[in-house]
mmCIF file as gemmi writes it, N, C-alpha and C atoms, coordinates in Angstrom:
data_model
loop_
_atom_site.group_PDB
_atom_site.id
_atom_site.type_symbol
_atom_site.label_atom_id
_atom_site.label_alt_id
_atom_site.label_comp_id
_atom_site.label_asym_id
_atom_site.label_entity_id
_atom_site.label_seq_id
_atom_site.pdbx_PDB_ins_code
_atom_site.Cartn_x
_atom_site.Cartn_y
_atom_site.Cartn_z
_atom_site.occupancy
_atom_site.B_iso_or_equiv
_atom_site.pdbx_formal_charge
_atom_site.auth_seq_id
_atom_site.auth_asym_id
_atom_site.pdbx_PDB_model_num
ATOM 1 N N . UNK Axp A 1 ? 100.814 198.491 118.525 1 0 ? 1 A 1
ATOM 2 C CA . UNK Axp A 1 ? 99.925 197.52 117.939 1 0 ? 1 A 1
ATOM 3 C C . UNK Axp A 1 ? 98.507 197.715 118.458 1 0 ? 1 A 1
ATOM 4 N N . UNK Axp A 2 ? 97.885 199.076 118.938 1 0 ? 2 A 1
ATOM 5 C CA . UNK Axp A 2 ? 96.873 199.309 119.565 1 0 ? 2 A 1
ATOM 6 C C . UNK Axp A 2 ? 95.599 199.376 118.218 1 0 ? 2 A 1
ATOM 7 N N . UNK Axp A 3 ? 94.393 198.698 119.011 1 0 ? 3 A 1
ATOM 8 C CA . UNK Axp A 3 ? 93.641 198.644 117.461 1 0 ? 3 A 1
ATOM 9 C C . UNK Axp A 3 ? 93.487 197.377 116.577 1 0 ? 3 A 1
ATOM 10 N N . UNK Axp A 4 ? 94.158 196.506 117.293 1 0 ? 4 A 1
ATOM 11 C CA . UNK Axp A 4 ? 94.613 195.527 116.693 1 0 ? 4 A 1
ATOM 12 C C . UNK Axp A 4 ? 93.499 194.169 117.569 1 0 ? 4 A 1
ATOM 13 N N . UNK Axp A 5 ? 92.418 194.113 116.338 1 0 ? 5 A 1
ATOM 14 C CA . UNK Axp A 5 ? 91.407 192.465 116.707 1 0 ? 5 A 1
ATOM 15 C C . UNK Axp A 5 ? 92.047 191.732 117.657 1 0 ? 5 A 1
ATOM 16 N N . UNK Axp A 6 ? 93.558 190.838 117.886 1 0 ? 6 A 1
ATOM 17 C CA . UNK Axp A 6 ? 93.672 189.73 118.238 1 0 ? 6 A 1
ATOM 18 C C . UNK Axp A 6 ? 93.044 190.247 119.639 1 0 ? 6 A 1
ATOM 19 N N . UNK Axp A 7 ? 93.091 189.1 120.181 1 0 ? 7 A 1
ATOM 20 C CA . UNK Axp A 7 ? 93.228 189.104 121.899 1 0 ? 7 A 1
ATOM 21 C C . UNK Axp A 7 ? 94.158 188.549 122.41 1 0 ? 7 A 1
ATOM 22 N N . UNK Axp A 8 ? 94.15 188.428 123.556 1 0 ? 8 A 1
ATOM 23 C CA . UNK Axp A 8 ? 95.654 188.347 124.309 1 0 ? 8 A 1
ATOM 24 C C . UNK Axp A 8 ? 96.699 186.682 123.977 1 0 ? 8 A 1
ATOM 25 N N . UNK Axp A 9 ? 94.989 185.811 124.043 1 0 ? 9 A 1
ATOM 26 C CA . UNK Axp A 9 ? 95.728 184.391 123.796 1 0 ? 9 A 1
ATOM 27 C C . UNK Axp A 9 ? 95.984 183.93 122.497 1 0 ? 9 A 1
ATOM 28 N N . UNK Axp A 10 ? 95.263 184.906 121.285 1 0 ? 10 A 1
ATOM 29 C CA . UNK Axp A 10 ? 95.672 184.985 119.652 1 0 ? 10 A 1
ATOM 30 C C . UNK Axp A 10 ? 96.759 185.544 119.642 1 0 ? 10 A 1
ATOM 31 N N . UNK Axp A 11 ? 97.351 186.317 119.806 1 0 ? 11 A 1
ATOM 32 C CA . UNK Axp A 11 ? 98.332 186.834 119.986 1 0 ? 11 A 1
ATOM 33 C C . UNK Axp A 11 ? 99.653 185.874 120.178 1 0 ? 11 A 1
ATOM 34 N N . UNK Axp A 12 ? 99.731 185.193 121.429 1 0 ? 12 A 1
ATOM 35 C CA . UNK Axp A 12 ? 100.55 184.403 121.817 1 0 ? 12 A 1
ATOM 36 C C . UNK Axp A 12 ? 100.409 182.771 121.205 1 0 ? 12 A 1
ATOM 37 N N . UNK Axp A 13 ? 99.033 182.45 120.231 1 0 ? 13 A 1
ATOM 38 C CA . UNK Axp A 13 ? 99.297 181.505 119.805 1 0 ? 13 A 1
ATOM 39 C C . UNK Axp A 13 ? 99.937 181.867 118.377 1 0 ? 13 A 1
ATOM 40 N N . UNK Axp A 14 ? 100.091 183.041 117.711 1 0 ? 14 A 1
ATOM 41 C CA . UNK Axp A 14 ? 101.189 183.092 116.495 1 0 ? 14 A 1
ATOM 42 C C . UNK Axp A 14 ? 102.02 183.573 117.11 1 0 ? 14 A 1
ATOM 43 N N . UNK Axp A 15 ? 102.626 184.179 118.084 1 0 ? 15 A 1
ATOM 44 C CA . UNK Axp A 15 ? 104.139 184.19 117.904 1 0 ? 15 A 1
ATOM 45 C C . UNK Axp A 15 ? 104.777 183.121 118.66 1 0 ? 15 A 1
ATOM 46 N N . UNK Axp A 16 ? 103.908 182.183 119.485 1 0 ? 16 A 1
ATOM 47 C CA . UNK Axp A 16 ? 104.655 180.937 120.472 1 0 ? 16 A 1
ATOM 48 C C . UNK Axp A 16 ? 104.384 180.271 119.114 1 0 ? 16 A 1
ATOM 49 N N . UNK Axp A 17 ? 103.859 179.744 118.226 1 0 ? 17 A 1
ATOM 50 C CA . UNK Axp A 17 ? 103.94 178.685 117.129 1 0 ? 17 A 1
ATOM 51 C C . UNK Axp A 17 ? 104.75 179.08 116.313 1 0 ? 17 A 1
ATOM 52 N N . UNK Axp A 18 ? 104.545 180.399 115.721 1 0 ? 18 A 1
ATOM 53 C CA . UNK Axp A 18 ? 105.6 180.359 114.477 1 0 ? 18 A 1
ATOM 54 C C . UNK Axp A 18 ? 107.381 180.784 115.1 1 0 ? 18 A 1
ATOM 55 N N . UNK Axp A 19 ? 107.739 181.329 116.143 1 0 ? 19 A 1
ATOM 56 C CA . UNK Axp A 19 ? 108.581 180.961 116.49 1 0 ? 19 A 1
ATOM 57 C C . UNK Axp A 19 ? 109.096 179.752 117.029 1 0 ? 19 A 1
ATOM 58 N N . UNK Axp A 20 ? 108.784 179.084 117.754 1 0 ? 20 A 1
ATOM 59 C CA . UNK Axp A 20 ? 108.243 177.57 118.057 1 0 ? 20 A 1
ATOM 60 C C . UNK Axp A 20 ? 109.217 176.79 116.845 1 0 ? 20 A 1
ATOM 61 N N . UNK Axp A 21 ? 108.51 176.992 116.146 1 0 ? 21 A 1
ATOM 62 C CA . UNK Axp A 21 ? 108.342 175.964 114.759 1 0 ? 21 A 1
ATOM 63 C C . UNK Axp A 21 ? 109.716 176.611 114.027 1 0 ? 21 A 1
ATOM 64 N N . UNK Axp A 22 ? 110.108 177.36 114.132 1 0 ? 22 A 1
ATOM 65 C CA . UNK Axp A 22 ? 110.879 178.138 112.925 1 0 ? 22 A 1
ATOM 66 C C . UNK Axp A 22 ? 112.443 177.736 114.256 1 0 ? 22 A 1
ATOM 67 N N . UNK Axp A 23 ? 112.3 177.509 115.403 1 0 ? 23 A 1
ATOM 68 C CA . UNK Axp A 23 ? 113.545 177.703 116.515 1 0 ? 23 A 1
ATOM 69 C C . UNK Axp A 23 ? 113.657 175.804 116.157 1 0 ? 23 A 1
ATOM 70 N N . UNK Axp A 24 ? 113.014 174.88 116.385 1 0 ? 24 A 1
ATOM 71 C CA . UNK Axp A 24 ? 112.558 173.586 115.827 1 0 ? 24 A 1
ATOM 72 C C . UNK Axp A 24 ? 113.257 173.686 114.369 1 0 ? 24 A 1
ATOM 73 N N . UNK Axp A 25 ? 112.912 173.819 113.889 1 0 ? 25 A 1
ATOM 74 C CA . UNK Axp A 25 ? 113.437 173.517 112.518 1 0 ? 25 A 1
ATOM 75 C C . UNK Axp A 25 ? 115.223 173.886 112.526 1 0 ? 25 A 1
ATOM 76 N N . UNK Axp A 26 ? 115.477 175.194 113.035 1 0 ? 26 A 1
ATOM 77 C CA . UNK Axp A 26 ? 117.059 175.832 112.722 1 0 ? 26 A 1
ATOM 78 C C . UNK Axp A 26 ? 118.002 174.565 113.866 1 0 ? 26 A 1
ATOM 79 N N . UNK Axp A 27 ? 117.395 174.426 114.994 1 0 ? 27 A 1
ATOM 80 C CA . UNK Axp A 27 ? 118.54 173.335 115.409 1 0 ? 27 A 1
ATOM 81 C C . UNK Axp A 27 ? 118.626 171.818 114.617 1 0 ? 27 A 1
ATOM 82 N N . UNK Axp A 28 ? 117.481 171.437 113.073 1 0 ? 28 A 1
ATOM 83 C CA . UNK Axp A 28 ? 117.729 170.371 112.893 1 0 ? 28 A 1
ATOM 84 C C . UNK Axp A 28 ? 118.593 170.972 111.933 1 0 ? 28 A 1
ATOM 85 N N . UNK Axp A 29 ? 118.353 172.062 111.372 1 0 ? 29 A 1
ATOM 86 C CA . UNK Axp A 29 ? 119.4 172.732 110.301 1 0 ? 29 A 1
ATOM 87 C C . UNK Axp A 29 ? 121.175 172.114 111.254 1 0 ? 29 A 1
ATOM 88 N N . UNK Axp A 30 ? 121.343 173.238 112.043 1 0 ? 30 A 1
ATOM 89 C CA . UNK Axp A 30 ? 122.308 173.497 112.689 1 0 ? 30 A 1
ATOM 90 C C . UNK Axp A 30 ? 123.058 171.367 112.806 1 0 ? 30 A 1
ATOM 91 N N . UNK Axp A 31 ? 122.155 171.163 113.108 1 0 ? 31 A 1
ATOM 92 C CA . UNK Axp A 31 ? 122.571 169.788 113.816 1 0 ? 31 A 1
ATOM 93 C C . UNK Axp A 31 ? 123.616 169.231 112.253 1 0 ? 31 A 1
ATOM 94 N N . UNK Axp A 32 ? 122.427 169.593 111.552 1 0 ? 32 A 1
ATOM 95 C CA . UNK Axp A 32 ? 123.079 168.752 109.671 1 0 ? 32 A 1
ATOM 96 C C . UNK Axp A 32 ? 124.103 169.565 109.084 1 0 ? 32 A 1
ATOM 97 N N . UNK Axp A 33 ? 125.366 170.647 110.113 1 0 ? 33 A 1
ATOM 98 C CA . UNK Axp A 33 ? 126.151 171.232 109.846 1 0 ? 33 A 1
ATOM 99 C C . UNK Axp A 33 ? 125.997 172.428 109.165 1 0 ? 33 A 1
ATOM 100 N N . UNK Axp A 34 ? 124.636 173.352 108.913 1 0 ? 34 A 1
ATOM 101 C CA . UNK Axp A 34 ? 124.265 174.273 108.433 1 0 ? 34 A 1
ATOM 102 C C . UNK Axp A 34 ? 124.475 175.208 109.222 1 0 ? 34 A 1
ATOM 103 N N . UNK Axp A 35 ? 124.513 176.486 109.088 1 0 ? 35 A 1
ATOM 104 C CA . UNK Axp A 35 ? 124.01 178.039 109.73 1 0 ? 35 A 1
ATOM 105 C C . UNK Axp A 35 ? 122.39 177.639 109.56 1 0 ? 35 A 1
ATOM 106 N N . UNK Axp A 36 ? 122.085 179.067 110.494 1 0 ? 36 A 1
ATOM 107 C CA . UNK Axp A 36 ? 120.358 179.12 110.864 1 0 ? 36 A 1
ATOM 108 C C . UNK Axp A 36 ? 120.255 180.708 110.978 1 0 ? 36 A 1
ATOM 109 N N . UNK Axp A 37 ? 119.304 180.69 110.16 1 0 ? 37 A 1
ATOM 110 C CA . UNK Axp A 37 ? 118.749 182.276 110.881 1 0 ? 37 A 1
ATOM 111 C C . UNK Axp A 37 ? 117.521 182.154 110.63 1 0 ? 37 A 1
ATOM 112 N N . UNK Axp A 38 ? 116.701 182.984 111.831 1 0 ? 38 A 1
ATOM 113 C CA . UNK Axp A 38 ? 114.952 183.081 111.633 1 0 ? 38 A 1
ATOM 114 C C . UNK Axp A 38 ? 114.885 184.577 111.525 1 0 ? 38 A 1
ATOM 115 N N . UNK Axp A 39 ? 114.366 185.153 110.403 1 0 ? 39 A 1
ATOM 116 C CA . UNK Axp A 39 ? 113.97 186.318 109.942 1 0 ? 39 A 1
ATOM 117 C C . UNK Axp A 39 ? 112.501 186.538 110.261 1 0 ? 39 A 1
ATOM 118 N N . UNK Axp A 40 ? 112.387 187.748 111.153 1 0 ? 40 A 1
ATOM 119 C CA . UNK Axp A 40 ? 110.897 187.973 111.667 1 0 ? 40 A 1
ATOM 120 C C . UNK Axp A 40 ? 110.504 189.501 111.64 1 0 ? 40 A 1
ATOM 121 N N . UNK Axp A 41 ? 109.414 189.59 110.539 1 0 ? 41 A 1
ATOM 122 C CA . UNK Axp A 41 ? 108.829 190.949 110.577 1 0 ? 41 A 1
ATOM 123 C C . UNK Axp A 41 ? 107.307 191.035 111.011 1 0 ? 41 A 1
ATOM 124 N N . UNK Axp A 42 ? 107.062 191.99 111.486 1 0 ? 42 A 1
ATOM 125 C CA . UNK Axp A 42 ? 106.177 192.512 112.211 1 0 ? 42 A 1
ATOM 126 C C . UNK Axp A 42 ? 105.571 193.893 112.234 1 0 ? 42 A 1
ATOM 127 N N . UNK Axp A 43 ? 104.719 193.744 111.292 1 0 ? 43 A 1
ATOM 128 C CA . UNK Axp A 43 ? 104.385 195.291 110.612 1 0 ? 43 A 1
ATOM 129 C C . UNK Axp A 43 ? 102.701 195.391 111.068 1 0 ? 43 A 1
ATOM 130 N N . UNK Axp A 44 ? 102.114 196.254 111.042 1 0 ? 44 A 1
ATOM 131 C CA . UNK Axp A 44 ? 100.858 197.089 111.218 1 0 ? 44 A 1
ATOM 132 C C . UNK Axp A 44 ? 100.485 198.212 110.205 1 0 ? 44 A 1
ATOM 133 N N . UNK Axp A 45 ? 99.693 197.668 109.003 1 0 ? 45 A 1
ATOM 134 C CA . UNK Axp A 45 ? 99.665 198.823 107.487 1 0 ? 45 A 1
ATOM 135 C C . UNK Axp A 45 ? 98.192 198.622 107.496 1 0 ? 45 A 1
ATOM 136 N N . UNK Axp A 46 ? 97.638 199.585 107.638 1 0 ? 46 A 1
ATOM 137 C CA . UNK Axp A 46 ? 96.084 200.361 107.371 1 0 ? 46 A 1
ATOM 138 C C . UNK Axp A 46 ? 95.213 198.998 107.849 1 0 ? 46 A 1
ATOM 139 N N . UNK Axp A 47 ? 95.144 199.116 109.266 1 0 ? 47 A 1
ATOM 140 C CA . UNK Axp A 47 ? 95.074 197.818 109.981 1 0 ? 47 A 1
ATOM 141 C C . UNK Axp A 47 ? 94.912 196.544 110.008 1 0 ? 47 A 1
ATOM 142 N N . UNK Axp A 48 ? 96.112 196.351 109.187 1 0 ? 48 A 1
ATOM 143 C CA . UNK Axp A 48 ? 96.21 194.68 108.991 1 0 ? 48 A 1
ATOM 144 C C . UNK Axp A 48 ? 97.287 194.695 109.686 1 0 ? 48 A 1
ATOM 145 N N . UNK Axp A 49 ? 97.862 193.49 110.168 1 0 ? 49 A 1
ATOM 146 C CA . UNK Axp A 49 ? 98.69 192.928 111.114 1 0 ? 49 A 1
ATOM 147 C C . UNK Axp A 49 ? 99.676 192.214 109.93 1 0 ? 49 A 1
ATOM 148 N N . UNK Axp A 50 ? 100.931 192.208 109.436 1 0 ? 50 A 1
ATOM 149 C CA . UNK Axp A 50 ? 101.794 191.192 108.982 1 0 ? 50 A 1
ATOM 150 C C . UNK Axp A 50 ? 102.667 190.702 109.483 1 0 ? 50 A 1
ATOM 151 N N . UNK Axp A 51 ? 102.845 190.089 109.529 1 0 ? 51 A 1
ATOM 152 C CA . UNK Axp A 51 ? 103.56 188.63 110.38 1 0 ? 51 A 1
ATOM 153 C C . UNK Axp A 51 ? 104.076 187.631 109.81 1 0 ? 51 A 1
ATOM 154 N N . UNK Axp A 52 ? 105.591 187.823 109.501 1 0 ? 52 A 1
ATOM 155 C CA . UNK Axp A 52 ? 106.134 186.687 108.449 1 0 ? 52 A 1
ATOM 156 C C . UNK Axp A 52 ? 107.604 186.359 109.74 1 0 ? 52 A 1
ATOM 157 N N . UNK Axp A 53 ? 108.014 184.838 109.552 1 0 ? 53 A 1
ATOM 158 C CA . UNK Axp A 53 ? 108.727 184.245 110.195 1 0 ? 53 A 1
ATOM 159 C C . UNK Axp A 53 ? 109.559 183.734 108.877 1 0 ? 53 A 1
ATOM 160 N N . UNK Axp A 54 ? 110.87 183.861 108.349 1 0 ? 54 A 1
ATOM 161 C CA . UNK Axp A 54 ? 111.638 182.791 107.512 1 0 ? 54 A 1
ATOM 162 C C . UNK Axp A 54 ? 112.363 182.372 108.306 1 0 ? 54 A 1
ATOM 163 N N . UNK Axp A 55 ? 112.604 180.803 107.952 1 0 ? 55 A 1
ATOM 164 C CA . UNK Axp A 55 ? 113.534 180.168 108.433 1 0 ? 55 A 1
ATOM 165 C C . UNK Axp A 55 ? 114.035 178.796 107.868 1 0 ? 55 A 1
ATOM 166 N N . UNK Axp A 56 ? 115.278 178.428 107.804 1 0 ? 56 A 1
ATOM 167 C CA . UNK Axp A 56 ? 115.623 177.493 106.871 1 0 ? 56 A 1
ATOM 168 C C . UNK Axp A 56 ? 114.952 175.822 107.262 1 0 ? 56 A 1
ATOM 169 N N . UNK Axp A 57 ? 114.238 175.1 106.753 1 0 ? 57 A 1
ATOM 170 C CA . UNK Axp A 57 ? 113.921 173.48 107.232 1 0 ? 57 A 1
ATOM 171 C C . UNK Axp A 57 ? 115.015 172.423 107.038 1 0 ? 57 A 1
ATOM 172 N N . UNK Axp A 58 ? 115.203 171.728 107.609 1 0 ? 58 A 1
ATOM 173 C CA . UNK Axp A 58 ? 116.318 170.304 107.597 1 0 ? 58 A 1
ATOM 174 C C . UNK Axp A 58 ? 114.976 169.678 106.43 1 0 ? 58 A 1
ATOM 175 N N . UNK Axp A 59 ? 113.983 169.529 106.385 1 0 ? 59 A 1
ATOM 176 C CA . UNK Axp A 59 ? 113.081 169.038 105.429 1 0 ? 59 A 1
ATOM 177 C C . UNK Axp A 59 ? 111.662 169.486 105.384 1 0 ? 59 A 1
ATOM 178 N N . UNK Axp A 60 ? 111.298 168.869 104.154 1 0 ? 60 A 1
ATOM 179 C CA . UNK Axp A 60 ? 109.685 169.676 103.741 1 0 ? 60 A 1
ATOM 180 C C . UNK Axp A 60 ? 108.776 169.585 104.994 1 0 ? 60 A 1
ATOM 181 N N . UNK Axp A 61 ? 107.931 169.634 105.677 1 0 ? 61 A 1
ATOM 182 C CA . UNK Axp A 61 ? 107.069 170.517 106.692 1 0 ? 61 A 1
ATOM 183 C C . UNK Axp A 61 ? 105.714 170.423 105.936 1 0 ? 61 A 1
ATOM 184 N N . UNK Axp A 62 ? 104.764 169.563 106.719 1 0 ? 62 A 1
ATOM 185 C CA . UNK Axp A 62 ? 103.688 169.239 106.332 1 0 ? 62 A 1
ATOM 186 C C . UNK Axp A 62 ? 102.789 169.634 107.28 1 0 ? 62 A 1
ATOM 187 N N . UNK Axp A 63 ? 101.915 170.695 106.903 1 0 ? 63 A 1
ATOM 188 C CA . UNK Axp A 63 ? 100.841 171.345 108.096 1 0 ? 63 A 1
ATOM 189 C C . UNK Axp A 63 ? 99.438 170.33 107.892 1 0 ? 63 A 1
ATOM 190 N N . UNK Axp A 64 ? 99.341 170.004 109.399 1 0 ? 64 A 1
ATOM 191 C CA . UNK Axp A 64 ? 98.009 168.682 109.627 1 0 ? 64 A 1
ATOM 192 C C . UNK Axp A 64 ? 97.493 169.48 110.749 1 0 ? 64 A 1
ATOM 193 N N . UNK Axp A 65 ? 96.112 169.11 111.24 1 0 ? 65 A 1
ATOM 194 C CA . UNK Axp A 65 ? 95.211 169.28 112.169 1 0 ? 65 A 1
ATOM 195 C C . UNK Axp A 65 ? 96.619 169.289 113.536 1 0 ? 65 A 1
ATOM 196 N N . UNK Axp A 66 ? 96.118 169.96 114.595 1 0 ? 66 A 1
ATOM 197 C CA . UNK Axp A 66 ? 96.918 169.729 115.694 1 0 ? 66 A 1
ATOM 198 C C . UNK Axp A 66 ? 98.241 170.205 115.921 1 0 ? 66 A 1
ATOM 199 N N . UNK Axp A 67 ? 98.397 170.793 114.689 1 0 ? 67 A 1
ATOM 200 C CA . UNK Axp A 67 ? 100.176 171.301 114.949 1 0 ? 67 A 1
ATOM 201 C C . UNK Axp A 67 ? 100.241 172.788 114.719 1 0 ? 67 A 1
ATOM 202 N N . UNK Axp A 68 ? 101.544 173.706 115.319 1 0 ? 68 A 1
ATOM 203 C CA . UNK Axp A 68 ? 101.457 174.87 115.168 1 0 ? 68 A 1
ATOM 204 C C . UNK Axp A 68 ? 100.958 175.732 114.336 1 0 ? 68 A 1
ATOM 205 N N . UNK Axp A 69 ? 101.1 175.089 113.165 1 0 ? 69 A 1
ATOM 206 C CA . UNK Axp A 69 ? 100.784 175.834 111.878 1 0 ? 69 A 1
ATOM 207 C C . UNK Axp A 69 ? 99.133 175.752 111.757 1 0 ? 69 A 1
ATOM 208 N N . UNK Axp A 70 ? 98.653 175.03 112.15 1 0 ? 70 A 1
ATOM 209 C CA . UNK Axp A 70 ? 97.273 174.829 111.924 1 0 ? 70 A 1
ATOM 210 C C . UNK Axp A 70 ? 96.545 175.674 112.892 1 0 ? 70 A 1
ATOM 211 N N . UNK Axp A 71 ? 97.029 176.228 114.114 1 0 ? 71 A 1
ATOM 212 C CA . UNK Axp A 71 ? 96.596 176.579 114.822 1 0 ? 71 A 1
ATOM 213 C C . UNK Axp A 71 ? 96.645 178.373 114.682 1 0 ? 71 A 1
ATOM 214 N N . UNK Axp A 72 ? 98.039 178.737 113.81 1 0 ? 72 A 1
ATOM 215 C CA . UNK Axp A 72 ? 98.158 179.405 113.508 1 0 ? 72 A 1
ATOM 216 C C . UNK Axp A 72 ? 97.079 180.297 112.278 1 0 ? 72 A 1
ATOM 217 N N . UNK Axp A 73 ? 97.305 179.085 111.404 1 0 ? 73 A 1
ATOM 218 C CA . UNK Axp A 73 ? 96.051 179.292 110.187 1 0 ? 73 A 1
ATOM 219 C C . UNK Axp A 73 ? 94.659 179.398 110.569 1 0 ? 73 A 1
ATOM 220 N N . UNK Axp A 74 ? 94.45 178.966 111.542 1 0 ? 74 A 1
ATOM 221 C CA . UNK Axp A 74 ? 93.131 179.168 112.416 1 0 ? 74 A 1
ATOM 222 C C . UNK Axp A 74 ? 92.693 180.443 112.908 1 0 ? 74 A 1
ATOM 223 N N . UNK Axp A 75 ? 93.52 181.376 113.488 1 0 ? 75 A 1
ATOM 224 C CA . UNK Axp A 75 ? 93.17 182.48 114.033 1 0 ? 75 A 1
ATOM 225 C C . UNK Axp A 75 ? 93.677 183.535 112.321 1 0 ? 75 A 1
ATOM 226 N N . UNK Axp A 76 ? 94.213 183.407 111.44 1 0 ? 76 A 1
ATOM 227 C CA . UNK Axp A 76 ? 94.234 183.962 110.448 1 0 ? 76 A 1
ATOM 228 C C . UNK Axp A 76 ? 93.069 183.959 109.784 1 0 ? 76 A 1
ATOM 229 N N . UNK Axp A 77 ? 92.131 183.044 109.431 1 0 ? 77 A 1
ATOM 230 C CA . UNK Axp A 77 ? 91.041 182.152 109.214 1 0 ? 77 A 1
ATOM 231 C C . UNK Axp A 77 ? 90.003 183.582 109.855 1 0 ? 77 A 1
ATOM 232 N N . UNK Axp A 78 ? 90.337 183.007 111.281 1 0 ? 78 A 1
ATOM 233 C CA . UNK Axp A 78 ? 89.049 183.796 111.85 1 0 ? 78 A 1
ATOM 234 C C . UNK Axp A 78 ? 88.977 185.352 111.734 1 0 ? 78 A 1
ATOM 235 N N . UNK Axp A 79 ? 89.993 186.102 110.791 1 0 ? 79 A 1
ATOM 236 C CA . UNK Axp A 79 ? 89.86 187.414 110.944 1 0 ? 79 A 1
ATOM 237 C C . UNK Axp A 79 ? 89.607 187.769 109.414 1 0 ? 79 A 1
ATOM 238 N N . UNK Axp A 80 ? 89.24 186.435 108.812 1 0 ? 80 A 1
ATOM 239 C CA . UNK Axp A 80 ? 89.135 186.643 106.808 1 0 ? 80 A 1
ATOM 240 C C . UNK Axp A 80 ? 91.263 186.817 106.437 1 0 ? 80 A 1
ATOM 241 N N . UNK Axp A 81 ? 92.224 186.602 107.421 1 0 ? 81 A 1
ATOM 242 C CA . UNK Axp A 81 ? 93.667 186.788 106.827 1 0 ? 81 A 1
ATOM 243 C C . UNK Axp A 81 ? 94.352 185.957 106.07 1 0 ? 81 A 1
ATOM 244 N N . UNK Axp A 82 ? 95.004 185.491 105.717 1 0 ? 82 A 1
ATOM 245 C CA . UNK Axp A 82 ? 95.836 184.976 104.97 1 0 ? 82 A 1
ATOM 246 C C . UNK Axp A 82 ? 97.185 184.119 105.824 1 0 ? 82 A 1
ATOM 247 N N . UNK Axp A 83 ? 97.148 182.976 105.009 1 0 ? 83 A 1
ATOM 248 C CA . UNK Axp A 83 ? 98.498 182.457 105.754 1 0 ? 83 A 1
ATOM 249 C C . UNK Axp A 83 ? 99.097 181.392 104.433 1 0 ? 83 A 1
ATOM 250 N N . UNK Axp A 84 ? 99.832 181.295 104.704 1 0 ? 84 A 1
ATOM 251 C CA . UNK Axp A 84 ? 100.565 180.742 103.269 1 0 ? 84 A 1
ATOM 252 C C . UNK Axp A 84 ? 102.298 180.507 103.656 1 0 ? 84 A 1
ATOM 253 N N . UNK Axp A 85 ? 102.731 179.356 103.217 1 0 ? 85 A 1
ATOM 254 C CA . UNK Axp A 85 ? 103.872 179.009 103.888 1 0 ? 85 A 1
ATOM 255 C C . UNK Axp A 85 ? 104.356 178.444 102.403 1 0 ? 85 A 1
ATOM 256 N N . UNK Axp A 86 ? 105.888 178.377 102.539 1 0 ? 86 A 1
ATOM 257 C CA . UNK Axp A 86 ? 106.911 177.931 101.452 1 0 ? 86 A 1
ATOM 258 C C . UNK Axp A 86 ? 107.728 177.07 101.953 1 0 ? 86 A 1
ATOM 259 N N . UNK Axp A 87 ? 108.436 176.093 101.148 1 0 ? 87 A 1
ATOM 260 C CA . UNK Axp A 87 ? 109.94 175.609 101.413 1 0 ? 87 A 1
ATOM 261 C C . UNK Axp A 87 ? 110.668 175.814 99.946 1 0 ? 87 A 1
């Protein structure tokens, strides 16, 4: 991943949030008698960084000021990247 804009504490604020958030969500799965899996890719293509986390929600997931996702979208933000989430 050499070459790569983030710095050390960008770095660790997307993969401590979106794992975070995606490990959070699979035990409310798990709890409501479901399976869980978090699917995580991590690619480097003509130096962009991609970074996708799936993982199943117990419910819809609303990104506000102050929470992982926002913080996440923030350092995406600051490099002109993209962030975009589904349920």
């Amino acid at each position: 991943m050499g070459g790569l804009r983030l710095n050390e504490e960008e770095t660790v604020i997307l993969l401590s949030n979106l794992l975070d958030n995606a490990i959070h969500e699979c035990v409310k799965v798990v709890r409501q008698g479901s399976n869980a899996i978090i699917h995580v890719k991590l690619v480097q293509e003509g130096g962009k960084l991609i970074f996708s986390v799936r993982n199943p929600v117990a419910e819809k997931v609303q990104v506000t000021e102050g929470t992982g996702l926002s913080n996440v979208k923030a350092v995406a933000d600051k490099y002109g990247g993209d962030f975009a989430y589904s349920m």
